[in-house]
Gaussian input, Z-matrix of N, CA and C with variables (Angstrom, degrees):
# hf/3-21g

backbone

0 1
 N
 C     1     B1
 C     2     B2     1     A1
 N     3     B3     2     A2     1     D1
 C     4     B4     3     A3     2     D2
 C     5     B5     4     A4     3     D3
 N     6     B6     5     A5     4     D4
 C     7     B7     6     A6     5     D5
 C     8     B8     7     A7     6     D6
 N     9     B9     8     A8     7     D7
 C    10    B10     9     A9     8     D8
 C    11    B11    10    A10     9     D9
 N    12    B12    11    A11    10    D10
 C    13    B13    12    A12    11    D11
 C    14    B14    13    A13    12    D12
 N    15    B15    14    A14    13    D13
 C    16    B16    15    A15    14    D14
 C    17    B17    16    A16    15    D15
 N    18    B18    17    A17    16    D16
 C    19    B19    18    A18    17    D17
 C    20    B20    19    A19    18    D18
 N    21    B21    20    A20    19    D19
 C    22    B22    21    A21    20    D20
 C    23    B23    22    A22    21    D21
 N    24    B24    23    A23    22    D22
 C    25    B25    24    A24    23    D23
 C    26    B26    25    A25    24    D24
 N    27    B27    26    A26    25    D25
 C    28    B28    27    A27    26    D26
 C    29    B29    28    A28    27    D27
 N    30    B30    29    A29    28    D28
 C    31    B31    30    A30    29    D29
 C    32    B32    31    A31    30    D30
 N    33    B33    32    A32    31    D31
 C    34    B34    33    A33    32    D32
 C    35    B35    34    A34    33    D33
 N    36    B36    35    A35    34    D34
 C    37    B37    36    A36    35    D35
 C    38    B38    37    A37    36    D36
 N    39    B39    38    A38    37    D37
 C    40    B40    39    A39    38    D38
 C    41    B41    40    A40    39    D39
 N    42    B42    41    A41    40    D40
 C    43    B43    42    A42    41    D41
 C    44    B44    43    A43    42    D42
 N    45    B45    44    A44    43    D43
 C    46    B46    45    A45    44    D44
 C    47    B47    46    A46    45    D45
 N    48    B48    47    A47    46    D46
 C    49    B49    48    A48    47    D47
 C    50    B50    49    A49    48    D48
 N    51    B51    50    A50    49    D49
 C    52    B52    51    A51    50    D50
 C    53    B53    52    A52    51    D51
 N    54    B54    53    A53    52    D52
 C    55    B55    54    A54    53    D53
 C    56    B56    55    A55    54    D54
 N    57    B57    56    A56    55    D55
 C    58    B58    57    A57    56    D56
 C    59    B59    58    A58    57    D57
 N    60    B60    59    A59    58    D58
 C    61    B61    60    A60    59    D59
 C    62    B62    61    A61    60    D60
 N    63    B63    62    A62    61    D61
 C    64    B64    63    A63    62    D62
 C    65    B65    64    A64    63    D63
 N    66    B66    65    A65    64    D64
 C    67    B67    66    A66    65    D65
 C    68    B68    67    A67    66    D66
 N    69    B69    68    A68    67    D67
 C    70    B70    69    A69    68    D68
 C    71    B71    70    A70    69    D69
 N    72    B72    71    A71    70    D70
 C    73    B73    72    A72    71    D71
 C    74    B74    73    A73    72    D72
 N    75    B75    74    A74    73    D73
 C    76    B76    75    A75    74    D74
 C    77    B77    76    A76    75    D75
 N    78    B78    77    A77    76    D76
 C    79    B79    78    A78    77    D77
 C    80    B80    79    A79    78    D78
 N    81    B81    80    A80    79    D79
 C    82    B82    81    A81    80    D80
 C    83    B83    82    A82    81    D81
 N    84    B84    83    A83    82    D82
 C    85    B85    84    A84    83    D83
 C    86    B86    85    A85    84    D84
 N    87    B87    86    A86    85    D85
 C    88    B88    87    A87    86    D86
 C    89    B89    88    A88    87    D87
 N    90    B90    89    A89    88    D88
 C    91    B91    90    A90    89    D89
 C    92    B92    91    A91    90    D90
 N    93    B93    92    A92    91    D91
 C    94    B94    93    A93    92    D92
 C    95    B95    94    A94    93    D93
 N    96    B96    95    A95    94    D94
 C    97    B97    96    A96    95    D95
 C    98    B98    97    A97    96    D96
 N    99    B99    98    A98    97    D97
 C   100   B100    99    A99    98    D98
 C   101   B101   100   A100    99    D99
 N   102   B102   101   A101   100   D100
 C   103   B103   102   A102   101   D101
 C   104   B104   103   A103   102   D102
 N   105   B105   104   A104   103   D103
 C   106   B106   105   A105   104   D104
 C   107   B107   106   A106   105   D105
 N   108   B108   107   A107   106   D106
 C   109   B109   108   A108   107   D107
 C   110   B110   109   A109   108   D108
 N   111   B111   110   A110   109   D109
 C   112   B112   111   A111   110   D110
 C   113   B113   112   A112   111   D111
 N   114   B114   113   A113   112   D112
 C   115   B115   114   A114   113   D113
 C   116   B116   115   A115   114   D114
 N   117   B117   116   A116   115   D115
 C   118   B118   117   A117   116   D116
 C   119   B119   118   A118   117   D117
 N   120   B120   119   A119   118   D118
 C   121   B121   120   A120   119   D119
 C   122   B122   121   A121   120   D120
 N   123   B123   122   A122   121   D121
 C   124   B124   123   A123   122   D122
 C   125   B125   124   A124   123   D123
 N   126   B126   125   A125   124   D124
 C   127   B127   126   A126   125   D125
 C   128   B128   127   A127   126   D126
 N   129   B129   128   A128   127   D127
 C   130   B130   129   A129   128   D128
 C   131   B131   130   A130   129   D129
 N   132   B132   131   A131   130   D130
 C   133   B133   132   A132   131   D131
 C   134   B134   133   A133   132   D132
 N   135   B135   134   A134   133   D133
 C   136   B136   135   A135   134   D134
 C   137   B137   136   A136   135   D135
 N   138   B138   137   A137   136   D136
 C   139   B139   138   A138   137   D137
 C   140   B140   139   A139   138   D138
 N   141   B141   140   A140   139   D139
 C   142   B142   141   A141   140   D140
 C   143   B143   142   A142   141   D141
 N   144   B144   143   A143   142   D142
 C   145   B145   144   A144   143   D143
 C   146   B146   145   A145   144   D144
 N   147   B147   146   A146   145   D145
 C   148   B148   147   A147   146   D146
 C   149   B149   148   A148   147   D147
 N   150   B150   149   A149   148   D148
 C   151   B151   150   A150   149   D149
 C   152   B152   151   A151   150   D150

   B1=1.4529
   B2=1.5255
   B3=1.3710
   B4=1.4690
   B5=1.3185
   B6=1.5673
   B7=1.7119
   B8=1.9154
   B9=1.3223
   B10=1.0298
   B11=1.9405
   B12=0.8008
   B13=1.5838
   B14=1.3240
   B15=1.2041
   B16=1.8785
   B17=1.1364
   B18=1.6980
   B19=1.3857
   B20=1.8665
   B21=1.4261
   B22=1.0155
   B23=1.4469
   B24=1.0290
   B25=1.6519
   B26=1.1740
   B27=1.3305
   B28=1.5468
   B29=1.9087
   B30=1.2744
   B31=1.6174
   B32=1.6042
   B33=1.4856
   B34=1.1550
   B35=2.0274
   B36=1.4929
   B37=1.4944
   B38=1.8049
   B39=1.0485
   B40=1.4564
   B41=1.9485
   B42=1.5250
   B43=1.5665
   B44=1.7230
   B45=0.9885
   B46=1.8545
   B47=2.0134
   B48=1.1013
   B49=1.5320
   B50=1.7460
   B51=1.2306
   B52=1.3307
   B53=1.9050
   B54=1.1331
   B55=1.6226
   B56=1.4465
   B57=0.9360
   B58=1.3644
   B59=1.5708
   B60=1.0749
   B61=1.7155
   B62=1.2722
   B63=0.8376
   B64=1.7806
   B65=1.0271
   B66=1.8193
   B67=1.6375
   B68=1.6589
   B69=1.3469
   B70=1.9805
   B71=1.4336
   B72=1.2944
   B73=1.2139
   B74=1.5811
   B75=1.2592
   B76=1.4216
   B77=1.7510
   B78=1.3360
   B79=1.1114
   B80=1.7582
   B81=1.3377
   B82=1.2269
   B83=1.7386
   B84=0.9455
   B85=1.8176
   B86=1.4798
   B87=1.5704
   B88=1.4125
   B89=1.8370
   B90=1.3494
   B91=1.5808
   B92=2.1329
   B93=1.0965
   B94=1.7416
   B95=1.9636
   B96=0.8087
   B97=1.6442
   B98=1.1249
   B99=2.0991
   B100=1.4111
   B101=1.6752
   B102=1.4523
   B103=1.5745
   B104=1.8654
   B105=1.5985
   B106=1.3665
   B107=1.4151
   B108=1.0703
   B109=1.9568
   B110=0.9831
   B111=1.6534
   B112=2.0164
   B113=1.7353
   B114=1.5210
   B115=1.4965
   B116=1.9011
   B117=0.7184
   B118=1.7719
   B119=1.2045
   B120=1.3242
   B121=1.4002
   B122=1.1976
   B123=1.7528
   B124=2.0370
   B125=1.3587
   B126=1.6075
   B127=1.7705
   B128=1.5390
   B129=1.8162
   B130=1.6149
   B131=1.5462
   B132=0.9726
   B133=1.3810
   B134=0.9914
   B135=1.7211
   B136=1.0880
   B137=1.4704
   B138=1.1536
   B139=1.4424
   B140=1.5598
   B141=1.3471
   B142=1.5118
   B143=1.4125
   B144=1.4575
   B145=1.6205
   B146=1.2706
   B147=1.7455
   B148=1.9339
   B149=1.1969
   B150=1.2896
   B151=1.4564
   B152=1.3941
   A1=109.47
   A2=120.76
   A3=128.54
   A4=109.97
   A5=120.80
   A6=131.70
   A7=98.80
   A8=132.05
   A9=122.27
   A10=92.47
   A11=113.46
   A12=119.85
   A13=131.12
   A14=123.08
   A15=111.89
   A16=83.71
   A17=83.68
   A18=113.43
   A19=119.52
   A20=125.67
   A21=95.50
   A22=95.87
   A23=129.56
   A24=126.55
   A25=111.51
   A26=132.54
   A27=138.22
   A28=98.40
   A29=94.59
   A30=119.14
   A31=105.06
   A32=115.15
   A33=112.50
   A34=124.15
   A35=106.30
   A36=101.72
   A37=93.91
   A38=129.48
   A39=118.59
   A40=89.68
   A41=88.63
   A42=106.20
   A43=108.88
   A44=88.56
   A45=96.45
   A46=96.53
   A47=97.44
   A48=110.47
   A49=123.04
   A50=118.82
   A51=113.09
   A52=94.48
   A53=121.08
   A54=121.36
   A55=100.04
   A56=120.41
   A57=125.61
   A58=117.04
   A59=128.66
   A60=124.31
   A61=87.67
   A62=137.26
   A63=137.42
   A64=123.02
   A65=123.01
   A66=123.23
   A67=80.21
   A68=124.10
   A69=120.31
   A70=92.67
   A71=117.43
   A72=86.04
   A73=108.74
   A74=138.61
   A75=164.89
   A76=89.43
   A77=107.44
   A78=128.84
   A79=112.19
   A80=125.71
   A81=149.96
   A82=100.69
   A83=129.10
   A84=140.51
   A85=92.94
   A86=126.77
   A87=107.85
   A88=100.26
   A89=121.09
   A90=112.90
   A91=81.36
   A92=97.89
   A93=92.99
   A94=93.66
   A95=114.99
   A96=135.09
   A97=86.58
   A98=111.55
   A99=121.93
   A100=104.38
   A101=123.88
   A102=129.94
   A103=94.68
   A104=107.54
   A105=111.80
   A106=104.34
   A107=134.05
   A108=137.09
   A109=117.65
   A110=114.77
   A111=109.82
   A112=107.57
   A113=101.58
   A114=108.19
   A115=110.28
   A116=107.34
   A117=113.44
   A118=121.81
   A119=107.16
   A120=109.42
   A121=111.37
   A122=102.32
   A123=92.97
   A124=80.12
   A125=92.25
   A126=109.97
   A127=83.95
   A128=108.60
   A129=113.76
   A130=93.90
   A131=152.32
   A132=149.79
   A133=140.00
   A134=139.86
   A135=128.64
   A136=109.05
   A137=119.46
   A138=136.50
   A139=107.17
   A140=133.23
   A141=134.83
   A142=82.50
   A143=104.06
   A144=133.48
   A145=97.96
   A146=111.73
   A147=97.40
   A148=99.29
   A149=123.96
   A150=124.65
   A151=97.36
   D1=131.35
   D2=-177.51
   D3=-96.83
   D4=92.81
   D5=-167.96
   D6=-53.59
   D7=-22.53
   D8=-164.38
   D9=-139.79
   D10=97.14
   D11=161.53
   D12=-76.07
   D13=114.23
   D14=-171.90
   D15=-73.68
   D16=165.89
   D17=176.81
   D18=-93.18
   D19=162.03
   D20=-171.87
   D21=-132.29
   D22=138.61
   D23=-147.68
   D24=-118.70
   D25=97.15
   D26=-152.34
   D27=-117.05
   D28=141.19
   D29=177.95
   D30=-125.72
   D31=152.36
   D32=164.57
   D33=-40.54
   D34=-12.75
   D35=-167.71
   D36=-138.04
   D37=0.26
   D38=-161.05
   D39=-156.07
   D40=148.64
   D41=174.71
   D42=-136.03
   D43=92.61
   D44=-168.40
   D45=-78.75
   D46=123.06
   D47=174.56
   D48=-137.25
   D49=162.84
   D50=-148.07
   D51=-106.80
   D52=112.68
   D53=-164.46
   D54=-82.57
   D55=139.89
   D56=-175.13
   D57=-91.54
   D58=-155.49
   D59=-174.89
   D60=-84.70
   D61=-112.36
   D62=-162.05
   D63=-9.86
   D64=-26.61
   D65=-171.21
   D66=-88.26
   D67=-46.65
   D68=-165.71
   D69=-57.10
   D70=-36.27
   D71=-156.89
   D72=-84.89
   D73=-18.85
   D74=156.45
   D75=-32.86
   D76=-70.35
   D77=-168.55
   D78=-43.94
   D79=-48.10
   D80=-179.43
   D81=-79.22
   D82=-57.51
   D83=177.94
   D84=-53.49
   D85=-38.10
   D86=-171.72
   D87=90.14
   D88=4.59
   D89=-162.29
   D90=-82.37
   D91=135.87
   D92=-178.41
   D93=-101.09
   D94=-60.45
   D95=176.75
   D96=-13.94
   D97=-92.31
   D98=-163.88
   D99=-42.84
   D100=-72.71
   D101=175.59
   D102=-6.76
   D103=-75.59
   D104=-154.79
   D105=-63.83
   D106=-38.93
   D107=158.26
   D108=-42.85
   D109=-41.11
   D110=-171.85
   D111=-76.70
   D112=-24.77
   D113=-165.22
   D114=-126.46
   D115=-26.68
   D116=-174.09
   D117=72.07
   D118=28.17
   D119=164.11
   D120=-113.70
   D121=162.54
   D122=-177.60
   D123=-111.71
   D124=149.43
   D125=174.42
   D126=-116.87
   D127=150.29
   D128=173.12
   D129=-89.41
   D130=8.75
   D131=128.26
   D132=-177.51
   D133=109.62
   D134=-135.55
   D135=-65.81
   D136=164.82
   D137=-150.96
   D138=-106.27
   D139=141.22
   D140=-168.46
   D141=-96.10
   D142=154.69
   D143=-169.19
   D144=-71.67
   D145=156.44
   D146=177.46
   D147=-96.32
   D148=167.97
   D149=-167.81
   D150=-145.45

């Protein structure tokens, strides 16, 4: 049981959700596949970390 659940913030065009460690880290590797498995969204390509 998750004592604190994000919220997930939906608009007629956008579903803003909170990615957890495994999607960042997907996210940072550039792995797009895993990203789209951890979360179900398709990214047109995951994005390099800002630095």
């Amino acid at each position: 049981m998750n004592p604190m659940p994000f919220p997930t913030i939906r608009t007629p065009r956008l579903r803003l959700t909170v990615l957890n460690l495994g999607a960042v880290d997907a996210l940072i590797a550039g792995d797009a596949e895993r990203l789209r498995a951890l979360t179900g969204a398709s990214f047109r390509w995951p994005a390099a970390p800002p630095y």
